[in-house]
N, C-alpha and C positions, 0 to 999 in steps of 0.2 A: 123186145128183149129188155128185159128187165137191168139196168146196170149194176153191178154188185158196187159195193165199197173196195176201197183201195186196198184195206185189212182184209176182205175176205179172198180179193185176188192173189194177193200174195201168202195166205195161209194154202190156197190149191197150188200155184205154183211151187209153194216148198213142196209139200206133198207128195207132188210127184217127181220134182228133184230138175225143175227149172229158174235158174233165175231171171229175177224180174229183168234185169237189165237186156237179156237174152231177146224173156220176150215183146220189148218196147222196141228192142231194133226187128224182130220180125212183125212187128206192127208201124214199123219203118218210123219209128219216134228215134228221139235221139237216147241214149241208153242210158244217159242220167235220169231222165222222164220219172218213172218210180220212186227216186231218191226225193225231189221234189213234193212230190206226196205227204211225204212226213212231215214238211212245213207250210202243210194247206194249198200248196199248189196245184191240188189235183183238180180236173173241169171233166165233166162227161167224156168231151171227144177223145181225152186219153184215156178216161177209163174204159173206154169204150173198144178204144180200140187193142188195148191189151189183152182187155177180156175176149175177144174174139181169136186174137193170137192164142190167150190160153186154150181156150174152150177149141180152136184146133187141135193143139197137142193133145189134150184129151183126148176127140175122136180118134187121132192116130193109137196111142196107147190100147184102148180100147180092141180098135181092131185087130192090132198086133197080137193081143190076148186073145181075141176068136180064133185070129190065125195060128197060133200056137194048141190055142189050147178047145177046140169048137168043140169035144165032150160037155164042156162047163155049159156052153149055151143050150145043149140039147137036152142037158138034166134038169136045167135050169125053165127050160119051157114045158117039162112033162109036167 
């Protein structure tokens, strides 16, 4: 897995309307974690493990969308 940058994680997290701090505690960091970022604090294993938080919420998202709405996927594969 490729790690993103600090910047790119929290451009998807706005996105989709989580905040960082949200998901550093479900990446079981402490919720400041993110804020640190912005004064060069950041190291792989946080980003790492945010990104994995985010890149959850995505698959849920996602699926939520199929579930709502499985037309989209089936037009979507014709």
């Amino acid at each position: 897995m490729e790690i993103l940058t600090s910047e790119a994680i929290a451009a998807r997290a706005e996105a989709i309307g989580v905040p960082l701090s949200r998901l550093a505690a479900e990446a079981e960091l402490a919720p400041s974690t993110p804020y640190r970022w912005k004064t060069g604090g950041s190291n792989s294993r946080t980003l790492r493990a945010v990104q994995k938080a985010l890149e959850a919420r995505e698959r849920a998202l996602l699926l939520n969308l199929v579930e709502l709405h499985p037309d989209l996927v089936e037009r979507t594969a014709a």
